[in-house]
C-alpha positions as CSV (number, residue, x, y, z in Angstrom):
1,X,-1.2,11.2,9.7
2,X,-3.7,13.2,7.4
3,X,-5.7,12.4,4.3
4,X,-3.8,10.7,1.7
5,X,-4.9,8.2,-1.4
6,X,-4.3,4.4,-1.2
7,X,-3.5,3.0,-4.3
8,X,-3.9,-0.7,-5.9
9,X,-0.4,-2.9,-6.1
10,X,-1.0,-5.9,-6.6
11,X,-3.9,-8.9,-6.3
12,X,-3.0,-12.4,-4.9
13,X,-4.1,-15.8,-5.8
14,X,-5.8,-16.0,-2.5
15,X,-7.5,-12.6,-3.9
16,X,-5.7,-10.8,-1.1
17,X,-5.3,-6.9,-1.9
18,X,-1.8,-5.1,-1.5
19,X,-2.5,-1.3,-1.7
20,X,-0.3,1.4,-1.0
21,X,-0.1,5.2,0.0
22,X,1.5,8.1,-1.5
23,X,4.9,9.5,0.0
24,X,3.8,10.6,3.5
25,X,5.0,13.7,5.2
26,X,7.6,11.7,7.5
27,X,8.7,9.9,4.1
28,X,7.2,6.5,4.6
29,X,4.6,4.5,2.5
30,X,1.6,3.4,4.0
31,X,0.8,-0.2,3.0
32,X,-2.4,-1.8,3.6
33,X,-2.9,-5.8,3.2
34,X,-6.4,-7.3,3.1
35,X,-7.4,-10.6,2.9
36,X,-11.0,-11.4,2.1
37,X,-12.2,-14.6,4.9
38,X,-15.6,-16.3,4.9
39,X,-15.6,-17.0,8.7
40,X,-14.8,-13.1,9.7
41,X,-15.1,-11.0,6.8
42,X,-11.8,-9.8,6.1
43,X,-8.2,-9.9,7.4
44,X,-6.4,-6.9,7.3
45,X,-2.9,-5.5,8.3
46,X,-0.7,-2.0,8.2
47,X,2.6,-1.8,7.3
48,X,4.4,1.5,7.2
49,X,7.9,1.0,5.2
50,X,11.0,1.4,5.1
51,X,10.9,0.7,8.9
52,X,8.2,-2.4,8.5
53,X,6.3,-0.5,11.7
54,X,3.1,-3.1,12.1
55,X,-0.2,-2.1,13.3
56,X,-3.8,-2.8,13.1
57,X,-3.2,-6.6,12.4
58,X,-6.3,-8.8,12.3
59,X,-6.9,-12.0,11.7
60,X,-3.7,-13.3,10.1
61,X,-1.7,-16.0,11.6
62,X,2.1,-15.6,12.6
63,X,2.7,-17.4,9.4
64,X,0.5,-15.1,7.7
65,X,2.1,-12.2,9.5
66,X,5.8,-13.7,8.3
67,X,4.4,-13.9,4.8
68,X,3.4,-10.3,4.6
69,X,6.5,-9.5,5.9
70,X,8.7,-11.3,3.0
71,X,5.7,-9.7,0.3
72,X,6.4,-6.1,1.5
73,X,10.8,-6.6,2.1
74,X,10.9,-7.9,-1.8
75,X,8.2,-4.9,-3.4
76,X,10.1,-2.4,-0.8
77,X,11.9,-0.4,-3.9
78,X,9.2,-0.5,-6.2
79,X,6.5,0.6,-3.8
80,X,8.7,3.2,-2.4
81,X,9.1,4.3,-6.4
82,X,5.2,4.1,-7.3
83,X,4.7,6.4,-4.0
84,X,7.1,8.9,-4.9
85,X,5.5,8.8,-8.6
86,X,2.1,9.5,-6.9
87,X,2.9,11.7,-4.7
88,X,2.2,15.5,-6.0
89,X,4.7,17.7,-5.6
90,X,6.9,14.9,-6.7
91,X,5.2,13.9,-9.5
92,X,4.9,17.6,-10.5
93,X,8.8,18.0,-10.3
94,X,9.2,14.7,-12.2
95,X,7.2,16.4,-15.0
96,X,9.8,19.4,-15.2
C-alpha cells in the first residue's frame, strides 16, 4: 500500500487508541485499533473502511472484535471526512 501518515481519532476509557490513515490510493481509510494489555503487551487490529476488510487482529475477543466493528460503522463518515481533509492533494484543492 505505500507510505502514508496515521493520524490520532479518538482515546477510549479503556485507553484504547483509534487512529486513522489518510485517503489511500484505492479510496479507503486505513484504521488502526490498539489496545494497551498487561498480560501481552498490546492488542491490536486493522480495519480498512468503507468495506470493514479485517486484518492483522490480535488479541481481541469476538466480542472485542464486534465492538470494534460497531466503533468504526458509527465514526464511518467522519473518519472518511478527517481522511479526505488530510489527504494532500485534497486538502490542497479544499484550500482553492
Amino acid at each position: 500500500m505505500g507510505d502514508f501518515m496515521m493520524y490520532p481519532y479518538v482515546t477510549l476509557n479503556d485507553d484504547t487508541e483509534i487512529t486513522h490513515s489518510e485517503l489511500l490510493q484505492d479510496g479507503r481509510v486505513k484504521v488502526y485499533i490498539e489496545t494497551p494489555d498487561l498480560k501481552d503487551g498490546f492488542h491490536h487490529a486493522v480495519c480498512y473502511l468503507p468495506d470493514y476488510t479485517w486484518e492483522d487482529v490480535n488479541g481481541y475477543s469476538e466480542a472485542e472484535g464486534v465492538a470494534g466493528v460497531k466503533v468504526c460503522e458509527m465514526s464511518l463518515p467522519m473518519l472518511q471526512y478527517r481522511a479526505e481533509l488530510f489527504t494532500p492533494a485534497m486538502s490542497q484543492e479544499a484550500c482553492l
